[in-house]
N, C-alpha and C positions, 0 to 999 in steps of 0.2 A: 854878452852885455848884461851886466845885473842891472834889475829895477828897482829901487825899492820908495818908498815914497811915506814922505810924512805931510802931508798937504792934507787928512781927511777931514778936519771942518769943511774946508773949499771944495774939496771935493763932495760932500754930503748933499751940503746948498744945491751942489749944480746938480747930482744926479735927483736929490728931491722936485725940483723944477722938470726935470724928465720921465720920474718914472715911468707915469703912467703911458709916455708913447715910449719906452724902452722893455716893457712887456709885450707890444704888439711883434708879432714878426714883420719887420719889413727887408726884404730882400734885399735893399741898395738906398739908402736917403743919397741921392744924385743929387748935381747941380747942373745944369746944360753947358757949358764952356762955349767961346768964340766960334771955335773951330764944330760944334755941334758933338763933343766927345765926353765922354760920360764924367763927373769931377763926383768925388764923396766925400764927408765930411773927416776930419782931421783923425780925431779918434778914430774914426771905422777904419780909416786906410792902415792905422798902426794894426790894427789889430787885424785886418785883411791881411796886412803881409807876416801874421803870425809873428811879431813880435813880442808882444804883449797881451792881454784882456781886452776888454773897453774900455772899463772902470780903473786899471792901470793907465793904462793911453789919457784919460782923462785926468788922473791927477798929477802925472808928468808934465800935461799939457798945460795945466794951471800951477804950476811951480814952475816953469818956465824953462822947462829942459828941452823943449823940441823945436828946432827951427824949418821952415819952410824957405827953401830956394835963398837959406843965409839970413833969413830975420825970423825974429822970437816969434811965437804965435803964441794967443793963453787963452785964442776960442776955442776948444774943442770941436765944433760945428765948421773951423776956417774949412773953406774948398780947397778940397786937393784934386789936382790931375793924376790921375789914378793910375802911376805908372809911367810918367813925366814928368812932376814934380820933384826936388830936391828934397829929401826929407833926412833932418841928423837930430839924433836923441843922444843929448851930452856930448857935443862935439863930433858924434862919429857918424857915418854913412846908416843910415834904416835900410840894410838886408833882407829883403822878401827871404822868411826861411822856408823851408820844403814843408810840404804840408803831413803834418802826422797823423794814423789815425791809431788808436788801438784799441782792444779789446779785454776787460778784464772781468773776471770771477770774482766780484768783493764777496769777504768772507763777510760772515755775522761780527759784529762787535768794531769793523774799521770805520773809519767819519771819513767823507768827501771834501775834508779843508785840509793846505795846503801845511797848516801845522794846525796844533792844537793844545790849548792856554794847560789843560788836564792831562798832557800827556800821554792821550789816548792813540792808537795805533792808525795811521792814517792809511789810506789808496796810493799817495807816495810813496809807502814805506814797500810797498810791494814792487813797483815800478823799479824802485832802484835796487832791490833785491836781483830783477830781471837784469836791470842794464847791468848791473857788479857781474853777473854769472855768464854763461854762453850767448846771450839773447844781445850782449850791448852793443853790436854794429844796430841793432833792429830800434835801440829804444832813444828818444827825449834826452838833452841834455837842458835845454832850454824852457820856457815857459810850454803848458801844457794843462787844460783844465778839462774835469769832467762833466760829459753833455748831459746835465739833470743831475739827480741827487737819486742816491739812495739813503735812507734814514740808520744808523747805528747798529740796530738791529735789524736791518732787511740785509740781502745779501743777492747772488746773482749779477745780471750782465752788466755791465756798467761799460759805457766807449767816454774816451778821454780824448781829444784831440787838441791843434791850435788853430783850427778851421772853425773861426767863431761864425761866421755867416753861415755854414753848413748846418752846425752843429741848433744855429737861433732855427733853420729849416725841422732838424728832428724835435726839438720842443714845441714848434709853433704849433698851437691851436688849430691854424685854419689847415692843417695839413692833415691833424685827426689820423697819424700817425699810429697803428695797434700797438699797443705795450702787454706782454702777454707773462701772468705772474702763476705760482703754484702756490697756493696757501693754506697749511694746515692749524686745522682748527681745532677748538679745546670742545667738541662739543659733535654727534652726528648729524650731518646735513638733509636736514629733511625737505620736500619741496617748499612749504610755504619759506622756508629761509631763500631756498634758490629765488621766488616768486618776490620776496623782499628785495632782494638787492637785482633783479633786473626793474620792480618797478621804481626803487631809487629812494633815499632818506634824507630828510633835514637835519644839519650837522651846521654851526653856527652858523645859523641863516644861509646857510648852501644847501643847493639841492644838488646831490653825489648820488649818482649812477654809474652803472657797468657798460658796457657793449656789452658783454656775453657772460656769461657764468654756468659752470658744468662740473657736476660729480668726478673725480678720477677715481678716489676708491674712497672706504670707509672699513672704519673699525668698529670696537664696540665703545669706545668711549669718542674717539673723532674721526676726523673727515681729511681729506685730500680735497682742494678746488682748483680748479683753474677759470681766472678769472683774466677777461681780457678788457685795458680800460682805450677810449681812445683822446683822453683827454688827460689832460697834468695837472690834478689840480693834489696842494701839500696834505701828504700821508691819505690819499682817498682811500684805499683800503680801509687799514684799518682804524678812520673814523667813523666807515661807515659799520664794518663788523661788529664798533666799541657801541655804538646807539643799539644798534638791532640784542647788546648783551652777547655776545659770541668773543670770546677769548679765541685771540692769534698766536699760535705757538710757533709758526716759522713762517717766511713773507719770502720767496725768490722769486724774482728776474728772470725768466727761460727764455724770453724772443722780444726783441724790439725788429716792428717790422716783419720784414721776412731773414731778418738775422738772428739766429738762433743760438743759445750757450752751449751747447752741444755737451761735446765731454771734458771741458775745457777744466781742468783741474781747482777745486779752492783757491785761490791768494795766486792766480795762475795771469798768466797777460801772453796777449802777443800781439802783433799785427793781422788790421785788420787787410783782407788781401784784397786784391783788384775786384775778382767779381761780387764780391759781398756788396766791397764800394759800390760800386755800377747797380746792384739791385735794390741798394738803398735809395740810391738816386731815383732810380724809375719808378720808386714806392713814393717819393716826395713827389713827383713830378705828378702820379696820378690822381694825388689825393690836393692840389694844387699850389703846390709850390712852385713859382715861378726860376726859371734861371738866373743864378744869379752872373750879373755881367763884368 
């Protein structure tokens, strides 16, 4: 089923009226039904059943392509019976797809959007590289975005999935989730720098801290670090390297959680497997993320 939508005014309005609780993690926005069973909101269930996004769900929803139990809906908030409900996008039946997850190796220089105005080499361009070659029983035909962002020039883990509730669990905040990066620097790591960035810098009115930060090796003109952060906040590295005067010569991705890049080759992908899933999980779950239902 293609999406495509020109609705973004309408769509802008509504998610501006939402940001700011579309930043929070919430696990389920519920509605209680009759029967006492769990109802969510229009969008989340499109995008629960890995059809689409949220912010796709939502401008479909206000162009008036999606019907609930045979009539138009254009709340994105309508309650849905989450799995009893009649739901058709453009005339056809809403298919819960199977849930993907994967795992890739972004190279230096690829962008995390699904195209790009410049031309520049995207994280799809890799993916499909995968499905075209031996890997294409394993990969995404359908919609599929990546959990967080790596920047142009960062590179390392990157997981892609259409498990948008999961995926709001590894970014959320309150989950405090390890993200564990290697970054070499233009410059030797002496302690006071270590002693800087665990006790944290002002960077446009943010105060940006580490969890941990530690020597791997040095040369005689830079340094090797590994720095582990537990919080998402945009390019925290290296704004805080840029205040402290410390040039960043490469920035990767080695472990989110307890999932590791391992030797997963450059421009490389594959599926992510059962037990990783499963340890990912028990790493959300301790750090408190609730089930989602």
């Amino acid at each position: 089923m293609r999406l495509t939508t020109n609705t973004r005014p309408r769509t802008w309005l509504y998610n501006r009226r939402v940001r700011k609780k579309s930043r929070e993690f919430q696990p389920s926005t519920h509605y209680p039904g009759p029967d006492g069973r769990r109802k969510v909101g229009l969008a989340r269930a499109l995008s629960k059943m890995g059809i689409c996004s949220r912010s796709q769900a939502t401008a479909i929803i206000l162009a008036g392509r999606v019907r609930l139990n045979g009539s138009v809906k254009r709340d994105p908030e309508t309650p849905v019976h989450f799995g009893a409900d009649r739901i058709e996008v453009d005339g056809r039946p809403g298919v819960a797809a199977n849930k993907i997850y994967i795992v890739l190796n972004k190279p230096c220089g690829a962008v995390t959007t699904a195209s790009d105005e410049k031309g520049r080499e995207t994280v799809y361009d890799f993916l499909r590289s995968a499905r075209d070659a031996s890997q294409a029983a394993s990969y995404p035909t359908s919609w599929i975005a990546p959990v967080g962002r790596l920047d142009k020039a960062s590179e390392g883990l990157l997981l892609l999935t259409n498990d948008s509730e999961w995926a709001a669990g590894i970014l959320a905040p309150v989950t405090h989730l390890d993200k564990t990066y290697h970054v070499q620097i233009g410059r030797v790591a002496d302690d006071p720098l270590l002693a800087s960035l665990r006790k944290g810098v002002e960077n446009d009115g943010e105060k940006l801290r580490v969890k941990s930060v530690n020597r791997v090796r040095s040369g005689e003109k830079n340094s090797w670090l590994e720095i582990v952060l537990d919080e998402g906040r945009n390019r925290q590295i290296r704004r805080m390297l840029q205040t402290l005067g410390v040039p960043v010569l490469r920035l990767i991705r080695v472990a989110i959680g307890p999932l590791a890049l391992g030797d997963l080759p450059k421009g490389a992908s594959r599926p992510l497997t059962a037990p990783e899933k499963i340890l990912l999980d028990q790493a959300l779950f301790r750090r408190g993320r609730k089930p989602v239902l």
